[in-house]
N, C-alpha and C positions, 0 to 999 in steps of 0.2 A: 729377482733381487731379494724377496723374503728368505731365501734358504742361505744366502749371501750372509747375510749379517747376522743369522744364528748361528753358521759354519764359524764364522768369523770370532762370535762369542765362545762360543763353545772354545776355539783354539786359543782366546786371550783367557779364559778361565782353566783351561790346563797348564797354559805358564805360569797362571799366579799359583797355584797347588792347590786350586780349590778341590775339596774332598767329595763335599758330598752336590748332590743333583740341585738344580733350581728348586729353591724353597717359595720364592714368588719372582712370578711375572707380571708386568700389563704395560701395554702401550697405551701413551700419552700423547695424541696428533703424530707428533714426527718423531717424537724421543722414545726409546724403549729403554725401559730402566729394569733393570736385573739386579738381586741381591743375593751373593752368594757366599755361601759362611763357611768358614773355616773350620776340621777339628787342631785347635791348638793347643798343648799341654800348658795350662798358666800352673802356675805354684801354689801350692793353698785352695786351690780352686778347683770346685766339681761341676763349675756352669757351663752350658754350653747353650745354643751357639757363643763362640767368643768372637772376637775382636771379627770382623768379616769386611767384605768387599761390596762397594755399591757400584753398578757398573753403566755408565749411560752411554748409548749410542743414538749419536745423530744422524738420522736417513739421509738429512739433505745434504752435511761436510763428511758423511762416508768415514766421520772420526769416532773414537773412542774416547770416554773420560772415564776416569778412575778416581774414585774417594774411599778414603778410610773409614769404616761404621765402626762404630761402639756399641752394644748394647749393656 
């Protein structure tokens, strides 16, 4: 089941166009929570990481959640 649900992430973090590699991982009891950033051209702007992806997966409902990060 462990290879399962980073197969799993890894395939929802290529649909969303994540660029670049896992910046941080750690699991939390049953939730792994993944954050993974974006490079996105904003206007004006030479910041990066920009806008990015938090990603939590629940072991026990086999589900994915998906949130919008700011930095």
């Amino acid at each position: 089941m462990q290879t399962s649900w980073f197969l799993l992430l890894q395939q929802a973090m290529t649909t969303l166009g994540c660029i670049s590699n896992l910046l941080f991982h750690h699991i939390i009891s049953t939730k792994i929570v993944l954050i993974c950033f974006m490079k996105l051209p904003i206007a004006n702007t030479s910041r990066w990481p920009s806008p990015g992806f938090k990603i939590f997966y629940s072991t026990t409902q086999q589900q994915l959640y998906l949130r919008s990060v700011r930095y």
